[in-house]
N, C-alpha and C positions, 0 to 999 in steps of 0.2 A: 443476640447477634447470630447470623448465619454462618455455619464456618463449615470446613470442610469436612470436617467429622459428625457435623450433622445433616449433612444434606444426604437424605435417603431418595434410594429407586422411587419413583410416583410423587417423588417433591413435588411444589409448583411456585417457580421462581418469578419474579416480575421481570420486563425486558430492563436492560442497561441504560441510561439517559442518550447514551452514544446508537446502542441500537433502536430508538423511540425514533431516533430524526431520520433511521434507513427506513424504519414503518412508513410514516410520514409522506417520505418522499415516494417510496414504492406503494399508490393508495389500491392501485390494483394487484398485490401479491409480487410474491419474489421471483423474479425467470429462473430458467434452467439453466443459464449461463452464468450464475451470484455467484461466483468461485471464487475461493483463493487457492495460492497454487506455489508448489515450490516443486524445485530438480535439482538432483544432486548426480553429477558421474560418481561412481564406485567403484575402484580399482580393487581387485582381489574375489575371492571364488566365494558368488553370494550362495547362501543354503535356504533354498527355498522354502521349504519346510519351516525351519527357525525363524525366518522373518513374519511368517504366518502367525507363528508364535508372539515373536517380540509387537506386530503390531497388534493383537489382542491383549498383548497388557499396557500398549499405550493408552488402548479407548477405554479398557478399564480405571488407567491411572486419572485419566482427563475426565470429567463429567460431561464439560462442552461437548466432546465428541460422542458423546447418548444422548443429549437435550433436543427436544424439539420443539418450534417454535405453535404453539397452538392461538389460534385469533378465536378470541372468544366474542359474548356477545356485545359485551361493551371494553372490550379491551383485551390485548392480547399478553399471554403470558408465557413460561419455559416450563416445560414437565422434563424430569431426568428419567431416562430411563433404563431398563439394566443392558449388560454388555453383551455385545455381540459378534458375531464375527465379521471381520474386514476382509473383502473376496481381493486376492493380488492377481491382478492381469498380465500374464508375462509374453513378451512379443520377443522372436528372433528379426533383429535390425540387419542379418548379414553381417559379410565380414567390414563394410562399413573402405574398406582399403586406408586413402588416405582425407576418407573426407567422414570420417568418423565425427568430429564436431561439430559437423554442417550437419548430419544425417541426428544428432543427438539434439541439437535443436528442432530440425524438423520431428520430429517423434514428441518432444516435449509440446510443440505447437499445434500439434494432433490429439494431442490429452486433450490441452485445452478447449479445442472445439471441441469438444463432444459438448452432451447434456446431461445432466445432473439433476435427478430430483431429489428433497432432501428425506433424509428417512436415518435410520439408524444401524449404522455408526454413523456420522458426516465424515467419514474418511474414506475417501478411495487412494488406491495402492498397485501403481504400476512399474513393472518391471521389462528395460528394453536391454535386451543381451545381447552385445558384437562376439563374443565368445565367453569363455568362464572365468577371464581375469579382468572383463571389462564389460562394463553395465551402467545402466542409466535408472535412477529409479525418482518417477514421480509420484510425489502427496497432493491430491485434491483436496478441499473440504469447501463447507455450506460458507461463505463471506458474512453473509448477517451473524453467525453466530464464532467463528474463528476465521481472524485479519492474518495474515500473510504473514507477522510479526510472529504469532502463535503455530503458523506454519512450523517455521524455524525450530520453537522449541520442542514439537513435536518430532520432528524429527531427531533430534539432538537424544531425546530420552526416546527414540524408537533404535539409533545406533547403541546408547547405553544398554538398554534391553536385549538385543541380538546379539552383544558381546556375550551376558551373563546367561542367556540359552544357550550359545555357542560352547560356553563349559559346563554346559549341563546344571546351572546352577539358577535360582528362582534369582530376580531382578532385587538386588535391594539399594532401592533411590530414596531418599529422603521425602516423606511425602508434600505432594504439592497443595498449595492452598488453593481451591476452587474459584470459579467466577461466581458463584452464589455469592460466597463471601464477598466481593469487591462492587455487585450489584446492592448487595444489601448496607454496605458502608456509604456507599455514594445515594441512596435513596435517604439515608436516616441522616447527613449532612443538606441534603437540598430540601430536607422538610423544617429545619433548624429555622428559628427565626432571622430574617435580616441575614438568611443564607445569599451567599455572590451578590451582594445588594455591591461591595467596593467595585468589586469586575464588570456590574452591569454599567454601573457609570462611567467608567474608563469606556466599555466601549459607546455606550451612548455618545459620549463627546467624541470619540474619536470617529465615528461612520457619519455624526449629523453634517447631511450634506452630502455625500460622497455619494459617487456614483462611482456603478459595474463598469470594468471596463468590458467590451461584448466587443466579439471576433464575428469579421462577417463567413459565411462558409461560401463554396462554390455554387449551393440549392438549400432553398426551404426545407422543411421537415418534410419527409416521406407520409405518401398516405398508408401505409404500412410499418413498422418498427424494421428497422433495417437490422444488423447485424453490427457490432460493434469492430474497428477494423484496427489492429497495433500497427504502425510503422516504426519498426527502430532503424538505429543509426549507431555508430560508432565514431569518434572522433578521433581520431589516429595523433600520433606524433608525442609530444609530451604533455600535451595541452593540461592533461589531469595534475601532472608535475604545477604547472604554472599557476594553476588556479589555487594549486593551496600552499604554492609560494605568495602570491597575491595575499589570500586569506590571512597570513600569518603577519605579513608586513601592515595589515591593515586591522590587526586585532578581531576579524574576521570571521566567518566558517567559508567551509566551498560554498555552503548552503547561500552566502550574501552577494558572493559573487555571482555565481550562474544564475541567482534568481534577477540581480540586477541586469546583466547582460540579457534574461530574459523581457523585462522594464522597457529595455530600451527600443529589442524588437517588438513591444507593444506598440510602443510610441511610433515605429514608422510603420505602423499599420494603421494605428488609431488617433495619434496626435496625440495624446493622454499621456499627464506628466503630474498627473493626481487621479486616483483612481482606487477599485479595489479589485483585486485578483483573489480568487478561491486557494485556502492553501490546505494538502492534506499533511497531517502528522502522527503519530504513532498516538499521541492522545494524550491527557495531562493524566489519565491512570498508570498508565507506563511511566512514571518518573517515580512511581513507588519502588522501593527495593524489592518492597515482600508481592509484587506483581511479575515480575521481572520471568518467573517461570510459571506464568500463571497463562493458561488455552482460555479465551473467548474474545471477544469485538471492544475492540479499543480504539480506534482511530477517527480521529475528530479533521473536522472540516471548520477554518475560521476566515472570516473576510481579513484578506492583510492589507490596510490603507498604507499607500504611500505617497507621502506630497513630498515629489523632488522638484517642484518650481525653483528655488532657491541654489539647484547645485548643481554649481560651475565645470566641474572635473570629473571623471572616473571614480577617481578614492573619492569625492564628497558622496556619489548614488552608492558607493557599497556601503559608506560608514550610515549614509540614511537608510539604507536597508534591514543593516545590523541591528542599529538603536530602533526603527519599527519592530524587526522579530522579535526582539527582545523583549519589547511591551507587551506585546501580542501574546506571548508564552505566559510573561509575568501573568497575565489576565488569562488566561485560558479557560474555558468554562466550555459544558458541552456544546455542539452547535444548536439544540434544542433549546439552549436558554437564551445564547444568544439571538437566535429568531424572535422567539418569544419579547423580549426585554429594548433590544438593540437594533435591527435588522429595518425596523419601520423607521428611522430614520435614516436611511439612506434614499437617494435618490432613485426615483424610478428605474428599470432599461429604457433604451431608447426604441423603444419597439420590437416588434416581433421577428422571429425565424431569425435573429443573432444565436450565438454561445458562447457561452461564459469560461473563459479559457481557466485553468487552475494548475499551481505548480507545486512539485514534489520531488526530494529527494530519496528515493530506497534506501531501505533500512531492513536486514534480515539478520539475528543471531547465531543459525548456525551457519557458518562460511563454511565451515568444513572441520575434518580432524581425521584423528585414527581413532579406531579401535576394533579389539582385537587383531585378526588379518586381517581388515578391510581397512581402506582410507576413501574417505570421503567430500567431494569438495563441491559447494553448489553451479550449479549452470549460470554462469552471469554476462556482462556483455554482450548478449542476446544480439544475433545480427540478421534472424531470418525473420522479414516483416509477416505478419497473421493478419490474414484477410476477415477471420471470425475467431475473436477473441472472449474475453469476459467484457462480462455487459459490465455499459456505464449509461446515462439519462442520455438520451434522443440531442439535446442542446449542451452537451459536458462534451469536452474537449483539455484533458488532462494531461500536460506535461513532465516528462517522470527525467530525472537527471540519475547516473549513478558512477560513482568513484569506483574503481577496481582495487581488486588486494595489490595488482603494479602498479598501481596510478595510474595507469588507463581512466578515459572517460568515454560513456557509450549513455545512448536515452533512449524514451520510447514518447509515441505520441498515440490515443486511446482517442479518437473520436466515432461518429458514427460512417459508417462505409459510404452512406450516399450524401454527406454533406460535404465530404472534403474528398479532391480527385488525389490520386497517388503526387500526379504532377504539384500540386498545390503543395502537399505535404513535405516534396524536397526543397523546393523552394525557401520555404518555411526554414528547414534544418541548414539551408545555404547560408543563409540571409542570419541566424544564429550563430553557424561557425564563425564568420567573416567578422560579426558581433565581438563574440569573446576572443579573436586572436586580436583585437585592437585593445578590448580594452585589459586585457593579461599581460600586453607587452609591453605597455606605460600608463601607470595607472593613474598618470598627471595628466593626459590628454585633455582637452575641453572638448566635454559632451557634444556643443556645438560644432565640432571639426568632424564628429565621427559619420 
């Protein structure tokens, strides 16, 4: 077994079952836009010097952030390689006045576009300063090889780090288990005999038949790869309050509600009251403990059928939402198997130049904290939309919901810039709100009244 104590410089790791379906789908190579990306404001006097520091023993402690992805001649594989230095970019943002938050997301939106190639470290490290007791500092990295999830705990053990240089003293964190190891347990389970043979049959029966449901856009696919374009939004009022009042009363998560209220704004696009929507999630590796502080690519893509013909009410589409998620997790398998195993039976698309719309709720583990003089709290409820954002497929149209630490509710929508016009994409977020304030406010309503 591969563990982290053996994984030496010039290893040569195989990809993840989860990374195998980004191969896959990416058959001509990774763009320069595969990010993942986090921000965090940091109140108190950052020491530039020491964070240069503390980020050179993050990439040290992480291997993902040395791996590089190598396509070989018949298959592709991860070499580790030794540490390096992470160059931090530091920008004066001005004195920012009183639109400091506006101007802190515009700056984080600005990372974002840029380009990225991947090389070593996969970590870049920017720093935006309104003055010395207030700053913004964004982490890049490679998305095929560290998810957004693993952002987080980078970050987390890049503040533990900067604390223990701040006092002059060497970092001492517990060591982390590598993604070697969690590649190399998940390959030696899928070779096992009458390995996922239960989950492939769950979902065999549960997709035979089903068909995608497909979003029409404004225009066919571009003769050129457009630029991938975020709209976010914000939902004001209490609504985040309601939703997981709802969820609770209904045995619930917010996750059943917003996605069902999602459901229904399918249905009055599509008519589809049985159907599958693309769902992303942290991944069934992340339900491990001993992963939990673990940097590389975990996030699974699963078809979520839902047949609501049968229900009459509000609370019936959440509690059917529920009891599908539910299965759906029970069985989770990578999306590569699923393809493989399940995916052929399902129903054709209905033809060309649709998209396959997919829904998600954010999930990141550092929110924030203190340490030492600095406090630190991530950038969230995002409200400045990005015209060129991180790439997603030319026909992917991914809807992102997220809970705040107040109960705020605020989302984003990720499609391609010349398929959907801005105007479409409010609409869209109307036609949602209007959704969820009906059915958060009685959750006995009939479907049919809404």
């Amino acid at each position: 077994m591969l563990t982290s104590q053996q994984t030496t410089t010039g290893s040569v790791v195989p990809l993840g079952l989860e990374q195998e379906f980004l191969r896959v789908q990416h058959t001509g190579g990774f763009g320069d836009r595969n990010i993942s990306s986090g921000a965090w404001r940091i109140t108190g006097r950052v020491e530039e010097d020491v964070l240069r520091r503390a980020l050179a023993d993050v990439v040290a402690r992480h291997e993902a952030l040395r791996t590089v992805l190598v396509r070989g001649s018949e298959q592709w594989h991860q070499e580790v390689r030794p540490p390096a230095e992470t160059p931090l970019l530091v920008r004066d943002l001005g004195s920012g006045g009183d639109r400091r938050d506006r101007r802190a997301e515009e700056f984080v939106n600005e990372v974002e576009a840029g380009t990225f190639l991947p090389g070593v470290p996969l970590l870049w490290a920017y720093l935006g300063r309104f003055d010395d007791g207030d700053a913004v500092l964004v982490l890049v990295s490679f998305l095929p090889q560290v998810d957004v999830w693993s952002i987080g705990v980078v970050m987390r053990d890049l503040m533990r780090c900067y604390a223990a240089r701040v006092r002059g003293a060497d970092p001492d964190l517990p060591q982390p288990r590598q993604y070697a190891e969690y590649v190399a347990r998940q390959r030696e389970r899928a070779a096992a005999p009458g390995a996922g043979a239960r989950a492939h049959r769950y979902w065999q029966d549960r997709l035979r038949g089903a068909a995608p449901i497909m979003l029409t856009p404004d225009r066919g696919p571009a003769a050129e790869p457009a630029p991938t374009r975020c709209h976010r939004f914000e939902l004001g009022g209490d609504r985040g309050a309601r939703v997981l009042a709802l969820a609770r009363d209904l045995h619930g998560s917010p996750f059943s509600v917003l996605y069902a209220v999602y459901l229904l704004y399918l249905r009055r696009q599509t008519g589809a009251r049985d159907g599958v929507v693309w769902t992303l999630g942290p991944g069934p590796g992340r339900r491990h403990r001993w992963t939990e502080d673990m940097v590389g690519y975990f996030v699974n893509m699963f078809a979520l059928r839902t047949d609501w013909r049968s229900c009459v009410t509000v609370a019936d589409l959440v509690r059917c939402v529920r009891d599908t998620s539910v299965g759906a997790l029970t069985h989770e398998v990578p999306f590569i198997e699923l393809a493989q195993h399940a995916l052929g039976e399902m129903t054709p698309p209905p033809g060309d130049g649709l998209v396959r719309p997919a829904f998600q709720m954010a999930q990141n583990p550092a929110r924030g904290g203190d340490t030492g003089d600095l406090r630190y709290a991530e950038v969230t409820r995002r409200q400045v939309s990005q015209p060129v954002g991180p790439e997603i497929p030319d026909d992917g149209f991914l809807w992102t919901m997220e809970l705040g630490r107040d109960g705020g509710l605020a989302g984003d929508i990720r499609c391609s810039a010349h398929r959907f016009d801005t105007a479409t994409l409010d609409a869209m977020v109307a036609d949602y709100t209007a959704l969820l304030d009906a059915v958060s406010g009685e959750p006995h309503t009939r479907l049919d009244r809404l």
